[in-house]
N, CA, C and O atoms as CSV, one atom per row, in Angstrom:
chain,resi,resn,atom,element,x,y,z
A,1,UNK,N,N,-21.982,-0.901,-1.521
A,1,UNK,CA,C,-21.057,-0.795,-2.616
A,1,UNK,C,C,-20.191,0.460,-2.522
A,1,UNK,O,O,-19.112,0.419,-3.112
A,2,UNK,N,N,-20.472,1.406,-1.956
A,2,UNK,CA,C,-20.114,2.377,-1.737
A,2,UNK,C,C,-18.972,2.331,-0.992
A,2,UNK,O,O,-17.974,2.932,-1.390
A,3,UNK,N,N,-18.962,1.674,0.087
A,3,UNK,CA,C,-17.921,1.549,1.074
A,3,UNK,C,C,-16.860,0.881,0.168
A,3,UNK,O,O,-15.728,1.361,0.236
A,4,UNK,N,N,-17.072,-0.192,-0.700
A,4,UNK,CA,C,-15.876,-1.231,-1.250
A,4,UNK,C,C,-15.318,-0.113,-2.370
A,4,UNK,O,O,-14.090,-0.021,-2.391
A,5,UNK,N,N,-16.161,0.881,-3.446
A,5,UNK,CA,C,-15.067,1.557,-3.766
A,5,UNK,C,C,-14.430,3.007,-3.201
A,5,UNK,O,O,-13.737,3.770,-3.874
A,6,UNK,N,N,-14.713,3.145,-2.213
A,6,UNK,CA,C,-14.161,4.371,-1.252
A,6,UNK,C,C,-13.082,3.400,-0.734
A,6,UNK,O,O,-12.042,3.967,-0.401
A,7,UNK,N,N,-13.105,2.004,-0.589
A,7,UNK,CA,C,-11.546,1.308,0.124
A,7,UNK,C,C,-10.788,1.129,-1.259
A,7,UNK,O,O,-9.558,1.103,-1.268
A,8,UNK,N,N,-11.376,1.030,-2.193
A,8,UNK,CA,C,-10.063,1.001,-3.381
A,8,UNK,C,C,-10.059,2.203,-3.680
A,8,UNK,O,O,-10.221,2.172,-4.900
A,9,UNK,N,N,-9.991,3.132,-3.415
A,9,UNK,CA,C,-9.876,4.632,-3.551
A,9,UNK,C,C,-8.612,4.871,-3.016
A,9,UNK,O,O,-7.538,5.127,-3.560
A,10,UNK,N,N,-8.968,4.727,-1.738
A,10,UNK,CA,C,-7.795,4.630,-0.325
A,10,UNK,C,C,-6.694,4.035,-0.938
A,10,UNK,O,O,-5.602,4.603,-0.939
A,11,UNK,N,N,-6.900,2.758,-1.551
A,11,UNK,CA,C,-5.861,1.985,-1.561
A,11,UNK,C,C,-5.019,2.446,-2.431
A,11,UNK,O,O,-3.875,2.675,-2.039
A,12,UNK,N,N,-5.474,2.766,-4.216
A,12,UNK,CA,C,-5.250,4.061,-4.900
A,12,UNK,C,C,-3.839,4.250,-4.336
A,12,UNK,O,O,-2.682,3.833,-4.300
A,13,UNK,N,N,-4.903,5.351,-3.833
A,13,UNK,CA,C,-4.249,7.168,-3.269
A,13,UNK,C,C,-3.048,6.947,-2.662
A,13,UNK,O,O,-1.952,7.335,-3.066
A,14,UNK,N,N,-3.338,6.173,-1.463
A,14,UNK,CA,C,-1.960,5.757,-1.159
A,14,UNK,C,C,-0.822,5.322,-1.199
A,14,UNK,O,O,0.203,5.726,-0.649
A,15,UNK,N,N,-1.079,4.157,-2.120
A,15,UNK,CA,C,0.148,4.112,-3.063
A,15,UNK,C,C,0.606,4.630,-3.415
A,15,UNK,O,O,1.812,4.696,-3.180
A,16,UNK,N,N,-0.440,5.931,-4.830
A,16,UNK,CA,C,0.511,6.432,-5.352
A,16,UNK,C,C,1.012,7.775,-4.563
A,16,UNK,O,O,1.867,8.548,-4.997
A,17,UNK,N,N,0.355,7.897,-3.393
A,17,UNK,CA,C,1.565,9.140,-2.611
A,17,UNK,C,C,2.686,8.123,-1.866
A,17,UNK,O,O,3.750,8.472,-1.354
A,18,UNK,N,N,2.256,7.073,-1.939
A,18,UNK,CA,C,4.021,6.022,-1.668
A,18,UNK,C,C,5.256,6.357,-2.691
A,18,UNK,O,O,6.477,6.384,-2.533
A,19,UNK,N,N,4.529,6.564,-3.639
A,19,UNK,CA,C,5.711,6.444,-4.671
A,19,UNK,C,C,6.061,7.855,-5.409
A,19,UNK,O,O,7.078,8.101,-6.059
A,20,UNK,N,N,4.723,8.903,-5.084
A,20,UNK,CA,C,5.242,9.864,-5.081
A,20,UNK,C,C,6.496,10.376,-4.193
A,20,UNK,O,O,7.422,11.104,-4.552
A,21,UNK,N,N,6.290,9.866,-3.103
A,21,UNK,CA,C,7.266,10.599,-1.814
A,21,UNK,C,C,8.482,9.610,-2.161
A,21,UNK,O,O,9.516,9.820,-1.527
A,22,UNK,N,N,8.487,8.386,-3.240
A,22,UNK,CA,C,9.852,7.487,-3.129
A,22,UNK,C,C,10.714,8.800,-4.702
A,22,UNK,O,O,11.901,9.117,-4.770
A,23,UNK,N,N,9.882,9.121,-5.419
A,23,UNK,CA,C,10.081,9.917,-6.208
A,23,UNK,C,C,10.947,11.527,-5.986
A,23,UNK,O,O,11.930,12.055,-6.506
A,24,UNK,N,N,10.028,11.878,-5.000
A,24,UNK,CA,C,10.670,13.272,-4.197
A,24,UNK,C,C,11.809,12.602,-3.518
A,24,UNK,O,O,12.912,12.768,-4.038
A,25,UNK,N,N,11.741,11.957,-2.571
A,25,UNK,CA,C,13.178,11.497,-2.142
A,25,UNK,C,C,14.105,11.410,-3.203
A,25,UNK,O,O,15.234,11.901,-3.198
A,26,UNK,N,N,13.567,10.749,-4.133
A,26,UNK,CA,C,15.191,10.726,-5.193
A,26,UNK,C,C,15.474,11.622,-5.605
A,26,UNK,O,O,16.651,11.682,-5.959
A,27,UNK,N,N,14.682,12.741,-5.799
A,27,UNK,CA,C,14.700,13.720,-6.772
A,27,UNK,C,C,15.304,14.518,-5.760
A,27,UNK,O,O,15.862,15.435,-6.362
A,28,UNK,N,N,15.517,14.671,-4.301
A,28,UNK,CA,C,15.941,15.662,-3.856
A,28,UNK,C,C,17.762,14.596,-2.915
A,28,UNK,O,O,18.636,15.077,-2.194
A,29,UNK,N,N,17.594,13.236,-3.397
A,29,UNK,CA,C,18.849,13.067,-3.319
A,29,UNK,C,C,18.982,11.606,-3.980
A,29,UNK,O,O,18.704,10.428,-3.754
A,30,UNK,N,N,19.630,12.501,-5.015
A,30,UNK,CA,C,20.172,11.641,-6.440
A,30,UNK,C,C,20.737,10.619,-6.651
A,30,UNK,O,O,20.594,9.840,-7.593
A,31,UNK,N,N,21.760,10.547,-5.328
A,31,UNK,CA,C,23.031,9.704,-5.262
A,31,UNK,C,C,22.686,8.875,-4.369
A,31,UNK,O,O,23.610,8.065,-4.282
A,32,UNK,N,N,21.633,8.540,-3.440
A,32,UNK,CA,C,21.347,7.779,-2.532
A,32,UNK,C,C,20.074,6.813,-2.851
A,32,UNK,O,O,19.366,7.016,-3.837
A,33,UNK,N,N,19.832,5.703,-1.899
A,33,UNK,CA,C,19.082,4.495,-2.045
A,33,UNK,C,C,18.609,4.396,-3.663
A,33,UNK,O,O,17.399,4.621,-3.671
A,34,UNK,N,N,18.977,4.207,-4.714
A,34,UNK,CA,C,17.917,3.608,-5.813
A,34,UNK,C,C,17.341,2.497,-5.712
A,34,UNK,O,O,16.170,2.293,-6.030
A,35,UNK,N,N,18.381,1.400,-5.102
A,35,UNK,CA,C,17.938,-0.019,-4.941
A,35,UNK,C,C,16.350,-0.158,-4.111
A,35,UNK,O,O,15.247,-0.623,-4.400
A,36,UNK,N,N,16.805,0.351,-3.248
A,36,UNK,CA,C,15.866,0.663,-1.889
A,36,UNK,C,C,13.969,1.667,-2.404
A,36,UNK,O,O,12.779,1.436,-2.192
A,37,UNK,N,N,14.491,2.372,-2.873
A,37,UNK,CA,C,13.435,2.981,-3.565
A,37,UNK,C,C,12.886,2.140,-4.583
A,37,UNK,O,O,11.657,2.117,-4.527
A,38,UNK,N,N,13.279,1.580,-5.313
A,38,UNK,CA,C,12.649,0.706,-6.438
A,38,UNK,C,C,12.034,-0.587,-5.756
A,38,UNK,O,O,11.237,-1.346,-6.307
A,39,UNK,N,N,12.520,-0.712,-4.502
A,39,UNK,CA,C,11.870,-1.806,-3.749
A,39,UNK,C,C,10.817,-1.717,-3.174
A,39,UNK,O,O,9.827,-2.430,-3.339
A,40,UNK,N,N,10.994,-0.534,-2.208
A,40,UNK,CA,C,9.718,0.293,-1.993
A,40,UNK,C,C,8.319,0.644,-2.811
A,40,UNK,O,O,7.167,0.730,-2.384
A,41,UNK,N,N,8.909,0.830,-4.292
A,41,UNK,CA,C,7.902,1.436,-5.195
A,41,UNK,C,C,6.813,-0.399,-5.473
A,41,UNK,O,O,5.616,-0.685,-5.461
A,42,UNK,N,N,8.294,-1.292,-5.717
A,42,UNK,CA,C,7.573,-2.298,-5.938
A,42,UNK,C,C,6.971,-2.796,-5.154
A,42,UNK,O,O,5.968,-3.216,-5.732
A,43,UNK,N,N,6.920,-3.068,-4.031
A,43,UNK,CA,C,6.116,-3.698,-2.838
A,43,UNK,C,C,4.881,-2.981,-2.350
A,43,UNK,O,O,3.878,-3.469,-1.829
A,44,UNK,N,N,5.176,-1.643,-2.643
A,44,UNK,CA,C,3.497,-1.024,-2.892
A,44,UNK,C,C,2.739,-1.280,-3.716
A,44,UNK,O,O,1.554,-1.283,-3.381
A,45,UNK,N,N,3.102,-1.612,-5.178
A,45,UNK,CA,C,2.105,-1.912,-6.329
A,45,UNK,C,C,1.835,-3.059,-6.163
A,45,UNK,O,O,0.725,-3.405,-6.567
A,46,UNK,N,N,2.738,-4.122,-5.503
A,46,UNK,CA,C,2.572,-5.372,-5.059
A,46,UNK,C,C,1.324,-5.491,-3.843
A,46,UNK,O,O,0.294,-6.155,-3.964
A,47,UNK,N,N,1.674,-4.754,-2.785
A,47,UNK,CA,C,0.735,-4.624,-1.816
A,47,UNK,C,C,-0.881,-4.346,-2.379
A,47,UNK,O,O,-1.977,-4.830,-2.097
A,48,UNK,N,N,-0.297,-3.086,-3.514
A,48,UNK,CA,C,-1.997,-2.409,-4.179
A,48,UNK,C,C,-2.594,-3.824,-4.857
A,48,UNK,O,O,-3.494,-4.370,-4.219
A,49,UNK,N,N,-2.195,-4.399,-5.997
A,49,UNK,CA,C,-2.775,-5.675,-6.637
A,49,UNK,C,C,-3.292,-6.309,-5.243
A,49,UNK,O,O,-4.493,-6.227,-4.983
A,50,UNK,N,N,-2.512,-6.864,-4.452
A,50,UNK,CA,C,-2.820,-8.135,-3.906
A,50,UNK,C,C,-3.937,-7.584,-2.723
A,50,UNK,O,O,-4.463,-8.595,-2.257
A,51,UNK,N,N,-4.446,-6.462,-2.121
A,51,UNK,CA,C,-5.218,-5.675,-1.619
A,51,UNK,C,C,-6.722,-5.926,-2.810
A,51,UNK,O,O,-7.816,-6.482,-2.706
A,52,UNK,N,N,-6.141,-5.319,-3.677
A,52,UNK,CA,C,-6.942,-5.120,-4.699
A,52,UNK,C,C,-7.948,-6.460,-5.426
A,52,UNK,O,O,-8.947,-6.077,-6.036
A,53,UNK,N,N,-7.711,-7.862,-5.367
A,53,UNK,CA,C,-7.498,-8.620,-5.438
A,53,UNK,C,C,-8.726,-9.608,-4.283
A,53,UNK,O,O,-9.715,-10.217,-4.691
A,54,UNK,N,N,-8.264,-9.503,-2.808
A,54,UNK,CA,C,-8.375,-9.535,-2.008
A,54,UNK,C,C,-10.398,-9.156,-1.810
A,54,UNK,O,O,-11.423,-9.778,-1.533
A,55,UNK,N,N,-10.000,-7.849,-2.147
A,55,UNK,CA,C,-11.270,-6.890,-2.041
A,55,UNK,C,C,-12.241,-7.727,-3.436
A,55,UNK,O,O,-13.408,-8.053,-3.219
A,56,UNK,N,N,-11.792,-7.911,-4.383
A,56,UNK,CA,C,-12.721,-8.365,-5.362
A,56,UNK,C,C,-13.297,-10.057,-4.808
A,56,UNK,O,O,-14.512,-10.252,-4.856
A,57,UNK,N,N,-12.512,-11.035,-4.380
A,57,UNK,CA,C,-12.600,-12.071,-3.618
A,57,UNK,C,C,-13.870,-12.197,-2.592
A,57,UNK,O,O,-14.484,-13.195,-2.215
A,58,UNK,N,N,-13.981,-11.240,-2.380
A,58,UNK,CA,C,-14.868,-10.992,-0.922
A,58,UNK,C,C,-16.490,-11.641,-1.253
A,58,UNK,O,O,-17.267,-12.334,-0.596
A,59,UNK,N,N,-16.525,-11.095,-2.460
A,59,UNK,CA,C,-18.056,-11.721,-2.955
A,59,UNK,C,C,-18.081,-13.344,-2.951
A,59,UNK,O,O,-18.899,-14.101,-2.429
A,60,UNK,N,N,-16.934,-13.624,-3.693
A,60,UNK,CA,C,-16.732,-15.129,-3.913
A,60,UNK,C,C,-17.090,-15.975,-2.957
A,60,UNK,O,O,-17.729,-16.997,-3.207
A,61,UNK,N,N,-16.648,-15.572,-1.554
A,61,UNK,CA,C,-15.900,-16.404,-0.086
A,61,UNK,C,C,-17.210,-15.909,0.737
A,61,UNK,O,O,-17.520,-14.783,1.126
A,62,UNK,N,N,-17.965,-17.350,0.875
A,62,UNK,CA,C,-19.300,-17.114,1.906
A,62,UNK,C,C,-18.922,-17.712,2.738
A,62,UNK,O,O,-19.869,-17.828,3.516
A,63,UNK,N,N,-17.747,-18.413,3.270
A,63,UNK,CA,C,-17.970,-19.103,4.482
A,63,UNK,C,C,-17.420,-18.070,5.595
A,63,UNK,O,O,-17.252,-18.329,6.786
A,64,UNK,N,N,-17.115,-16.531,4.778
A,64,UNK,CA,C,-16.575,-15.918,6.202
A,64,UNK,C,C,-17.326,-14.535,5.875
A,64,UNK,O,O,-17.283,-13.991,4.772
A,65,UNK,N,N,-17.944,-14.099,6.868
A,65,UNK,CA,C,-18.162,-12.614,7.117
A,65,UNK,C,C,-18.225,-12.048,6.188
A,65,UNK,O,O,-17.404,-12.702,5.545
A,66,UNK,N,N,-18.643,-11.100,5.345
A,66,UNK,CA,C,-17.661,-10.165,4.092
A,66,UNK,C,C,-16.926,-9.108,5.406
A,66,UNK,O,O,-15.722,-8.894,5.546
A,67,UNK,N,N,-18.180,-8.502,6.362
A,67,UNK,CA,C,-17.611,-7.560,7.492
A,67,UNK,C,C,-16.309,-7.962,7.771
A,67,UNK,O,O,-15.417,-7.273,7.276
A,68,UNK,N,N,-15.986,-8.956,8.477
A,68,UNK,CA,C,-14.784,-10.009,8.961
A,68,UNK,C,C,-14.143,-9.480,7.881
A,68,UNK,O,O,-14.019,-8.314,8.256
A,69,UNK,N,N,-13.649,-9.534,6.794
A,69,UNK,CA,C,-13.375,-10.015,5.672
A,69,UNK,C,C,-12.240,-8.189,5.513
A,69,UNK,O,O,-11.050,-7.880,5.467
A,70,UNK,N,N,-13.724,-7.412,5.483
A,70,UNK,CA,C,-12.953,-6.015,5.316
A,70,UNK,C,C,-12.182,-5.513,6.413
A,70,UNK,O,O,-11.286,-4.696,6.204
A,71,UNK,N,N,-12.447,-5.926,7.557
A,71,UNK,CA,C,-11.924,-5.671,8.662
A,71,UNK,C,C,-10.426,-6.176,8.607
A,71,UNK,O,O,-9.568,-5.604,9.279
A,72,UNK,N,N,-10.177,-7.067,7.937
A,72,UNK,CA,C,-9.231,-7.901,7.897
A,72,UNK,C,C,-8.544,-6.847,7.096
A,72,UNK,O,O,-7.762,-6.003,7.532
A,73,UNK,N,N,-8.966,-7.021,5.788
A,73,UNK,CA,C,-8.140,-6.231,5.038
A,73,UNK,C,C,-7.579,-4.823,5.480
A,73,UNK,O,O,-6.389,-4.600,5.258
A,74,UNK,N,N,-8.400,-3.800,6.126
A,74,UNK,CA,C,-8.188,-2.435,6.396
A,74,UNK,C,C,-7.084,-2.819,7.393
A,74,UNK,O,O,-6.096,-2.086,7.416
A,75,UNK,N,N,-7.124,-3.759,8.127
A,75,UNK,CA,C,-6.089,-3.897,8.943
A,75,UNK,C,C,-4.512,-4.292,8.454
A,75,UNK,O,O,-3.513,-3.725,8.896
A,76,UNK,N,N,-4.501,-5.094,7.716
A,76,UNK,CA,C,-3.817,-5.414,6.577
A,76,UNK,C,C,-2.703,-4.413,5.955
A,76,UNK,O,O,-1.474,-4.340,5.987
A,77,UNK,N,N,-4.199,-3.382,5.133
A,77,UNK,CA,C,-3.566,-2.090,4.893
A,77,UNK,C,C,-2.912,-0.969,5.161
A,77,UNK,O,O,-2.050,-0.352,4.535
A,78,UNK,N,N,-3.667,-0.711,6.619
A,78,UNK,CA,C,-2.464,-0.258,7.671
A,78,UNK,C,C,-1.681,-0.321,8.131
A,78,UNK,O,O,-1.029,0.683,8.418
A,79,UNK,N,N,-1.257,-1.720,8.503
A,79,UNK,CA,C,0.264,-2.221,8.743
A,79,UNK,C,C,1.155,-2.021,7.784
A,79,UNK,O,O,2.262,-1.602,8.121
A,80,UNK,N,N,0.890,-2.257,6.478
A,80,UNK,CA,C,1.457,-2.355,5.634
A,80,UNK,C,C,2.323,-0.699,5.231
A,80,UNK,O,O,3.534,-0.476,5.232
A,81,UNK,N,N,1.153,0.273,4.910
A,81,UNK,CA,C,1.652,1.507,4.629
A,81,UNK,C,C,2.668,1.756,6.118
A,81,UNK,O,O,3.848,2.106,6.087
A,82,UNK,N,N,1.967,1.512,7.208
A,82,UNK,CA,C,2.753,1.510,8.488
A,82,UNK,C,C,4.300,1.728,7.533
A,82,UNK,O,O,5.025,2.701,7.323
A,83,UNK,N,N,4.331,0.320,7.127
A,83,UNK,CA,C,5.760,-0.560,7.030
A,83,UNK,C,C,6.472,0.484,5.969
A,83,UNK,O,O,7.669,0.654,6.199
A,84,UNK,N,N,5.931,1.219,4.835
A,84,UNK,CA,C,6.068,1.285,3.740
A,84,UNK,C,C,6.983,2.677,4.461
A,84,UNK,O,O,8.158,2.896,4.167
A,85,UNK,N,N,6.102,3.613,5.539
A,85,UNK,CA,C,6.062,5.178,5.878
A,85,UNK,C,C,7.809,5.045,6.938
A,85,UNK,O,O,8.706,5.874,6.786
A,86,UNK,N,N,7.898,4.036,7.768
A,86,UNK,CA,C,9.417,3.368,8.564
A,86,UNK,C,C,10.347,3.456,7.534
A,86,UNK,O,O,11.266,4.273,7.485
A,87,UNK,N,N,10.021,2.369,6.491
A,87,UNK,CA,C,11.132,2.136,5.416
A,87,UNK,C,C,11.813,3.511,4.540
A,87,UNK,O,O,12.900,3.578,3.966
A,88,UNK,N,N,10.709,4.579,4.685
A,88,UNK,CA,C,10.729,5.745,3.919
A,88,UNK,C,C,12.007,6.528,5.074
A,88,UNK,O,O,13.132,6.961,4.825
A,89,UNK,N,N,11.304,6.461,6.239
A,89,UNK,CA,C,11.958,7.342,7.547
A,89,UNK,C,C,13.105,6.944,7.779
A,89,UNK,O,O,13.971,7.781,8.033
A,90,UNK,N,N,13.444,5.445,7.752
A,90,UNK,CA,C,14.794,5.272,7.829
A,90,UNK,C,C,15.969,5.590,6.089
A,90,UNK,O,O,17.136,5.382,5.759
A,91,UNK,N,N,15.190,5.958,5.697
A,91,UNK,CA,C,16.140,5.959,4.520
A,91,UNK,C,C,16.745,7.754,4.564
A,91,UNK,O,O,17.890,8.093,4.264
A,92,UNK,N,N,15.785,8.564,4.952
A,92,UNK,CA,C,16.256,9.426,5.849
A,92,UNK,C,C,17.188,9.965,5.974
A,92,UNK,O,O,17.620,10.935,5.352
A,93,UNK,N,N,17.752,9.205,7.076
A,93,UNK,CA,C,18.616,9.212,7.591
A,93,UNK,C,C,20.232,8.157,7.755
A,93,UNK,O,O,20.898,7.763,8.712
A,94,UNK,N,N,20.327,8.024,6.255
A,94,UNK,CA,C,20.869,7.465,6.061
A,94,UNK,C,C,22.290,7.866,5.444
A,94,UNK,O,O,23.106,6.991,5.154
């Protein structure tokens, strides 16, 4: 049990330093991406629920692994922030 809420911890945290850093970006330039940032912010809370979600499921679903199951997800989660940390970098430099 320990492990499942140390991964919604993670999942948490990260988000909200997603949206902290979509926050500092605006705040340190005013006039650029809002659209883009509000998309960002949303597809993380989107990502967090459906992660979140996911992880509660796990008990439900015996025909697969739970191991399998988290493995899946952590992988999941990484791509994802992957995606989230690009979208941040290219805005950048914009």
């Amino acid at each position: 049990m320990a492990n499942i809420r140390n991964l919604k911890k993670d999942i948490s945290f990260v988000t909200s330093e997603i949206i902290i850093e979509c926050f500092t970006y605006n705040y340190l330039f005013p006039d650029k991406n809002h659209d883009e940032l509000a998309k960002i912010i949303s597809d993380s809370l989107e990502m967090q629920r459906e992660l979140l979600q996911k992880i509660n499921a796990v008990r439900k679903n015996k025909e697969i692994p739970a191991k399998k199951q988290f493995k899946e997800i952590r992988i999941f989660f990484k791509q994802k922030v992957e995606e989230f940390v690009k979208r941040l970098n290219e805005l950048s430099f914009e």
